[in-house]
N, CA, C and O of each residue as an XYZ file, in Angstrom:
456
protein
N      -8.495    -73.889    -64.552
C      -7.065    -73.760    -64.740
C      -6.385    -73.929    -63.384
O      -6.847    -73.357    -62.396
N      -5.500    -74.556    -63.324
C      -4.543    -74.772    -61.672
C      -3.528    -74.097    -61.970
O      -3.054    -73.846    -63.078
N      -3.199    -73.805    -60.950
C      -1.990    -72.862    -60.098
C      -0.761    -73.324    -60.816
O      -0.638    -74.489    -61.196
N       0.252    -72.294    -61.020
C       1.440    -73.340    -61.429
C       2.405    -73.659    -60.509
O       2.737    -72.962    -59.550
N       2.910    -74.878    -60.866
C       3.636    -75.654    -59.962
C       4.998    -75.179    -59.570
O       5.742    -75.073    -60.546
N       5.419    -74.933    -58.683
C       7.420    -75.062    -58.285
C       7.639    -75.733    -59.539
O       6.830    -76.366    -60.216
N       9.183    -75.436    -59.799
C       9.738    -76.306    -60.607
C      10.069    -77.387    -59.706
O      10.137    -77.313    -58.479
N      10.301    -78.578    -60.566
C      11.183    -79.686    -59.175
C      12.604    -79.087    -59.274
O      13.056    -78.626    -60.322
N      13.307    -79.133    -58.040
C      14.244    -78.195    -57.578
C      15.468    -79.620    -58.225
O      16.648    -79.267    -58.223
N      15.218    -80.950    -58.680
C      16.052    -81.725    -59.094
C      16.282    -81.266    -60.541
O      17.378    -81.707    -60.887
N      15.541    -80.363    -61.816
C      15.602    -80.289    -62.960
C      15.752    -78.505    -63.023
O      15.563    -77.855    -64.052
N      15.902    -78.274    -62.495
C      16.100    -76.633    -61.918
C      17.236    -75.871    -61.815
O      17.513    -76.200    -60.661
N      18.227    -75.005    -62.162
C      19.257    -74.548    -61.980
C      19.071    -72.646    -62.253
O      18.866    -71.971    -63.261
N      19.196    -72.433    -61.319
C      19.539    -70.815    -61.176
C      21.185    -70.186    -61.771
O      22.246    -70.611    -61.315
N      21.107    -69.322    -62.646
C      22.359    -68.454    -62.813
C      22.207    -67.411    -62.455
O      21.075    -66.938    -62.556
N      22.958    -66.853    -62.057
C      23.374    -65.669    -61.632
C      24.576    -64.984    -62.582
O      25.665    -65.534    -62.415
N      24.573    -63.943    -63.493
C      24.746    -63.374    -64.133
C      25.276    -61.968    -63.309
O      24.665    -61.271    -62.499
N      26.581    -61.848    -63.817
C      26.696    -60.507    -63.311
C      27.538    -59.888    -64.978
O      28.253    -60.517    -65.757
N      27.112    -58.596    -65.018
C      27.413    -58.360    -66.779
C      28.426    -57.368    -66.332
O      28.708    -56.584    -67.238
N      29.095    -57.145    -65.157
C      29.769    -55.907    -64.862
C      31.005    -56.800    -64.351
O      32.013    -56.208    -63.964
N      30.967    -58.021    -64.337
C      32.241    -58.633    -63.922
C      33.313    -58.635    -64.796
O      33.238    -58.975    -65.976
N      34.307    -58.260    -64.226
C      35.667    -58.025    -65.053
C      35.846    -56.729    -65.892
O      36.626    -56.911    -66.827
N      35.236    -55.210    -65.801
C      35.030    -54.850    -66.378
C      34.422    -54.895    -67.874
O      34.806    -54.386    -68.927
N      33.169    -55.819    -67.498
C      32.214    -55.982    -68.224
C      32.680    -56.820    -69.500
O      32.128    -56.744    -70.598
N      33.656    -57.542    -69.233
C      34.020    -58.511    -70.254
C      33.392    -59.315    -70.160
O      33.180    -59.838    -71.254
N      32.609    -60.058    -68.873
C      31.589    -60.919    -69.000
C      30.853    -61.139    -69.898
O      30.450    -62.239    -70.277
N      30.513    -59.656    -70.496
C      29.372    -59.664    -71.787
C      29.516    -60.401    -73.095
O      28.765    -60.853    -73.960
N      30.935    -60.315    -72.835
C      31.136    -61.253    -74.209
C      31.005    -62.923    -74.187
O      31.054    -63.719    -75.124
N      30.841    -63.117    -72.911
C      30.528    -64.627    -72.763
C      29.271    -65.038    -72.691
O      29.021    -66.234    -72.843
N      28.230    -64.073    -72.438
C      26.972    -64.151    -71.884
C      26.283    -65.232    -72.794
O      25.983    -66.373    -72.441
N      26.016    -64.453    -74.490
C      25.288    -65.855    -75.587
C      25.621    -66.796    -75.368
O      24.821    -67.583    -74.861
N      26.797    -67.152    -75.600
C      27.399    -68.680    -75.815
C      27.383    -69.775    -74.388
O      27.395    -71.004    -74.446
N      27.355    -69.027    -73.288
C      27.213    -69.332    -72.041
C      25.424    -69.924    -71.809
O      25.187    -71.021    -71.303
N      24.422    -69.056    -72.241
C      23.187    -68.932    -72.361
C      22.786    -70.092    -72.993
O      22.121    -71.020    -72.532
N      23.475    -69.880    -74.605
C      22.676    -71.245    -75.419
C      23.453    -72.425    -75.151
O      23.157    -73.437    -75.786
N      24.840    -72.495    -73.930
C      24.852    -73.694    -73.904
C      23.723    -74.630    -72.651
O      23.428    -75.814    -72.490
N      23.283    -73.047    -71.816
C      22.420    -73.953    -70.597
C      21.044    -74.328    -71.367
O      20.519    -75.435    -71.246
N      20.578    -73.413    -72.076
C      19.214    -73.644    -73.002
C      19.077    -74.916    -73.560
O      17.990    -75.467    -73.737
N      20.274    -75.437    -73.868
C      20.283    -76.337    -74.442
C      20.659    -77.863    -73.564
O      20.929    -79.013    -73.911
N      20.498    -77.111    -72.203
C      20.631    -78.625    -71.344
C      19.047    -78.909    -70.847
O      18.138    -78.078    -70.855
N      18.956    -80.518    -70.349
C      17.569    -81.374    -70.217
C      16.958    -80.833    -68.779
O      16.236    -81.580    -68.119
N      17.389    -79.048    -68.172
C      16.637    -79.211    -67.110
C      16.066    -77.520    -67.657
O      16.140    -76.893    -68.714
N      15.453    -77.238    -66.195
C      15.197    -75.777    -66.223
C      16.079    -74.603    -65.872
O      16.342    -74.349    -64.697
N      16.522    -73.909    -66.846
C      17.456    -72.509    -66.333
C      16.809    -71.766    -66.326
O      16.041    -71.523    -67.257
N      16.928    -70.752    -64.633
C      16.092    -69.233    -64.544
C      17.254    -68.239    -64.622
O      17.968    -67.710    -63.771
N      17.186    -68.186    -65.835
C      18.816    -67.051    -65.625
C      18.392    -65.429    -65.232
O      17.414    -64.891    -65.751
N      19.226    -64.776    -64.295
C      18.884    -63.765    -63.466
C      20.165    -62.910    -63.754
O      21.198    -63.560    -63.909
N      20.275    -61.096    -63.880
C      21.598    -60.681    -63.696
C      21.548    -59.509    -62.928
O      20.869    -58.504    -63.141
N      22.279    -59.718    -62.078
C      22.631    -58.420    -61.107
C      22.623    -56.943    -61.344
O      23.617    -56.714    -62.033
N      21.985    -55.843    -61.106
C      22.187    -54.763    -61.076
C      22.751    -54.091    -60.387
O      23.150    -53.056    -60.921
N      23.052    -54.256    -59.061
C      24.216    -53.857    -57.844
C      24.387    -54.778    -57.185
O      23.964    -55.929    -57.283
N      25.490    -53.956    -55.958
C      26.215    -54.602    -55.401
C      25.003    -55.242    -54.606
O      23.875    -54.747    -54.603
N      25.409    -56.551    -53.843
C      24.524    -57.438    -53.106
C      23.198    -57.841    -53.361
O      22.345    -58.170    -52.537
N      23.071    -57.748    -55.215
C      21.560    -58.246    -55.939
C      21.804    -59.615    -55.858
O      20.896    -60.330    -55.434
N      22.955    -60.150    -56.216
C      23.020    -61.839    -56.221
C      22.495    -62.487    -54.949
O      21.652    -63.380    -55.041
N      22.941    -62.092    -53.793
C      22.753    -62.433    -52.333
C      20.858    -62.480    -52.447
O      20.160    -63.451    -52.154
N      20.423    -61.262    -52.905
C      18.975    -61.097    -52.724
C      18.535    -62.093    -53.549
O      18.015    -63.102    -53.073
N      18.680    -61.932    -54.762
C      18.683    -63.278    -55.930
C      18.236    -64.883    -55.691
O      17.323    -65.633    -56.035
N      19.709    -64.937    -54.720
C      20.050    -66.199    -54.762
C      18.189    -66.905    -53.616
O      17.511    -67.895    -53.891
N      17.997    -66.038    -52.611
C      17.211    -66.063    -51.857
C      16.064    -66.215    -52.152
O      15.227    -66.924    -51.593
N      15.970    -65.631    -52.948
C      14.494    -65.135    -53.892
C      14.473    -66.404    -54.496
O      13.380    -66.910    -54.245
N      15.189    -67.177    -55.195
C      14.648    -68.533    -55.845
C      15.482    -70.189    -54.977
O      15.531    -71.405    -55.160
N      15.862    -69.406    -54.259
C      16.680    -70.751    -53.105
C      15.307    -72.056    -52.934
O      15.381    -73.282    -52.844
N      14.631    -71.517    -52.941
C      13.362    -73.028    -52.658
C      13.101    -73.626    -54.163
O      12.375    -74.596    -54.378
N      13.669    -73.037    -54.972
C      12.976    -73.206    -56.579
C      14.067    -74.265    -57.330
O      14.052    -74.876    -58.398
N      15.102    -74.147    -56.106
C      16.504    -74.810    -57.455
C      17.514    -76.112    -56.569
O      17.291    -76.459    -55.409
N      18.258    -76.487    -57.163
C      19.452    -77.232    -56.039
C      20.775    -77.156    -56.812
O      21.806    -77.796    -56.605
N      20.539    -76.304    -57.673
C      21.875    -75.746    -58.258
C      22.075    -74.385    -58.889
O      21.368    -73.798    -59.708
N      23.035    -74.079    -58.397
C      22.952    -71.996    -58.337
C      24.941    -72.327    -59.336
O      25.911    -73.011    -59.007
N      24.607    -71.228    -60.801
C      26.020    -71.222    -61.157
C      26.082    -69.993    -61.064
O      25.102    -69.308    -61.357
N      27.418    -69.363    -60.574
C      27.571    -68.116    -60.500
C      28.365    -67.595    -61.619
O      29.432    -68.141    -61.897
N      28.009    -66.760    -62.169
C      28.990    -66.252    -63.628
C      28.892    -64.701    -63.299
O      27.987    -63.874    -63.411
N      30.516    -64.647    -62.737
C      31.105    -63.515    -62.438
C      32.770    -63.618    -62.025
O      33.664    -64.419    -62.297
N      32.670    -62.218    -61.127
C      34.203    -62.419    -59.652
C      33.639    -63.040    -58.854
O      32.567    -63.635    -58.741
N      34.933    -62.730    -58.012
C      34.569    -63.189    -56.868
C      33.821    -62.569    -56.023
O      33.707    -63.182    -54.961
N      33.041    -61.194    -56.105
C      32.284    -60.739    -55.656
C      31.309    -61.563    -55.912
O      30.803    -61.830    -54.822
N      30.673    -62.207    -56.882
C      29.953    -62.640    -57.364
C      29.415    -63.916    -56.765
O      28.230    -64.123    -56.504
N      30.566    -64.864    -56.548
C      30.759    -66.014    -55.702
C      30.075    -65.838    -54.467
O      29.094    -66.406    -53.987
N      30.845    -64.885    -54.045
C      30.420    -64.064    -52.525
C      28.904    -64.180    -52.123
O      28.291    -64.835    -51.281
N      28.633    -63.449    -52.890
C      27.180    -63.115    -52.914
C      26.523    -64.278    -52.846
O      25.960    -64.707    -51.839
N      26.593    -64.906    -54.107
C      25.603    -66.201    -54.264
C      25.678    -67.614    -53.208
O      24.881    -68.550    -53.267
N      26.858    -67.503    -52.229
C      27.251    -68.435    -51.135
C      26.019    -67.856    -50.473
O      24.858    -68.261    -50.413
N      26.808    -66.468    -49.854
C      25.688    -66.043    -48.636
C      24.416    -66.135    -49.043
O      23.713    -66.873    -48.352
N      23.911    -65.611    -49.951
C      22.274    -65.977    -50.458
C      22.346    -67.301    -49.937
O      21.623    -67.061    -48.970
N      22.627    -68.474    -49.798
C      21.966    -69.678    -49.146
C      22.142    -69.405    -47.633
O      21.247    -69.868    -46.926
N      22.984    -68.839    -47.110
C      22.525    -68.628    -45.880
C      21.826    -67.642    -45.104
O      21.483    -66.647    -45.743
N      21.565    -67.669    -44.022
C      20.587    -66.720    -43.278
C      21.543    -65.789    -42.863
O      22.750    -65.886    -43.082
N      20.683    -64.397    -41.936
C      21.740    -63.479    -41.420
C      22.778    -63.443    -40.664
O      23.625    -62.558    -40.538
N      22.615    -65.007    -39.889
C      23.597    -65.361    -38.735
C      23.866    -66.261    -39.211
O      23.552    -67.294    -38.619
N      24.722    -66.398    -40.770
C      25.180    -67.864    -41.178
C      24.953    -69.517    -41.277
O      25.608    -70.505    -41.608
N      23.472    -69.163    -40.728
C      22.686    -70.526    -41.009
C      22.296    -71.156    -42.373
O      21.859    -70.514    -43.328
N      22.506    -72.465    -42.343
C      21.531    -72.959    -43.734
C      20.041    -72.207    -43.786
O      19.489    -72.039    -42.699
N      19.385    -71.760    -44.953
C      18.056    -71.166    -44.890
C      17.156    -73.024    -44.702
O      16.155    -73.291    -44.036
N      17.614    -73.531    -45.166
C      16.996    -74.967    -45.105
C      17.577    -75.990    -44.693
O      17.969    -76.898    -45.425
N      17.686    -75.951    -43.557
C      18.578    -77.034    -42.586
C      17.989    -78.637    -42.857
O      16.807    -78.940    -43.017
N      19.055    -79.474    -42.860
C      18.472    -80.602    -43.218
C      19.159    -81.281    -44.146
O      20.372    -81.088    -44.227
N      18.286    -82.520    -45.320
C      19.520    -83.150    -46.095
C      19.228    -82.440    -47.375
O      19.094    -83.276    -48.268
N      19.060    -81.070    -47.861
C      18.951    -80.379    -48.652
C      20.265    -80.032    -48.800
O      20.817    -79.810    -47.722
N      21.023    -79.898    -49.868
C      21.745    -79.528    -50.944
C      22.290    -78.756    -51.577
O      22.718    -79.313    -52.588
N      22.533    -77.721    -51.553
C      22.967    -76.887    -53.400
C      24.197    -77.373    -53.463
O      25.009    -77.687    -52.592
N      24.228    -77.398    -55.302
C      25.761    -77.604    -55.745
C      25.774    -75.884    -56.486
O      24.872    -75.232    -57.012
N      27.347    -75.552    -56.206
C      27.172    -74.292    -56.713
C      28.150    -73.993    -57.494
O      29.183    -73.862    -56.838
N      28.309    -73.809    -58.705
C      28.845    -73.878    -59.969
C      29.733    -72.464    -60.306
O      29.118    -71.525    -59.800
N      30.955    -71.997    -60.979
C      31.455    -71.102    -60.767
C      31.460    -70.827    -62.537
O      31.380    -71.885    -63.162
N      31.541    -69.595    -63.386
C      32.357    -69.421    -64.429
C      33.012    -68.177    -63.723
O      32.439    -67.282    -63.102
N      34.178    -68.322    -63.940
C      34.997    -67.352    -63.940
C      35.104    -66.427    -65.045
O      35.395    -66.675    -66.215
N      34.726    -64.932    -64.302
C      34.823    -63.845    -65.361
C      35.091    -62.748    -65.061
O      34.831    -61.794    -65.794
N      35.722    -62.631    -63.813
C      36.360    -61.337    -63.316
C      37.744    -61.555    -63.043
O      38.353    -62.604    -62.834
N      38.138    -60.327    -63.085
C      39.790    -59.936    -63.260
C      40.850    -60.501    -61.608
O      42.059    -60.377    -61.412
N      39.733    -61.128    -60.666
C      40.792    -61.338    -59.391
C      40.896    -62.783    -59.456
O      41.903    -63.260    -59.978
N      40.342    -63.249    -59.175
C      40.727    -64.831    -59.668
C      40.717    -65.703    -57.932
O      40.762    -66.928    -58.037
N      40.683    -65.362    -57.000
C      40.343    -65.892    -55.600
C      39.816    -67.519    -55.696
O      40.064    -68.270    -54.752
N      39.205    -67.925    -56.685
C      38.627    -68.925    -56.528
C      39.303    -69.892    -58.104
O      38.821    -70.950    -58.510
N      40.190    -69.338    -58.576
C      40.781    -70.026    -59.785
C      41.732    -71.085    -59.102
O      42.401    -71.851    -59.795
């Protein structure tokens, strides 16, 4: 039996889920949000936050695995999942002609990025 492989980071997309955004109105978007990525031609690792600065850890934790991170939250949320691609002193974690596109649903009550 062999090892399993990385996903290819071209068919790969990370969400980030936060269920407390907007006073938890997020939740009501979560299914329909879900079975529409399920139902796209790549791989979704959908992930959801339990506190403050889990997305940041998150985003880090699968940053080599993906080249597209959607964030579904506030703008806390946003926040988070930016810095997760960078290092502690604001560096790319992967300097070079590497990529992320980073995808927003809006679902919290401030709107900064609407």
């Amino acid at each position: 039996m062999s090892a399993p492989q990385a996903p290819d980071p071209d068919e790969a997309v990370l969400v980030v889920f936060n269920p407390a955004a907007g006073g938890r109105r997020a939740i009501r978007f979560r299914n329909a949000i879900r079975q529409r990525l399920d139902d796209a031609p790549v791989t979704v690792h959908w992930v959801e936050t339990e506190h403050s600065g889990h997305g940041e850890a998150l985003v880090r934790q699968w940053r080599s695995a993906v080249n597209r991170v959607i964030a579904i939250g506030g703008d806390g949320t946003v926040h988070e999942v930016v810095n997760g691609l960078f290092d502690l002193e604001g560096f790319n974690l992967d300097p070079g002609p590497v990529s992320v596109a980073v995808g927003v649903v809006h679902t919290g009550t401030g709107g900064d990025f609407r």
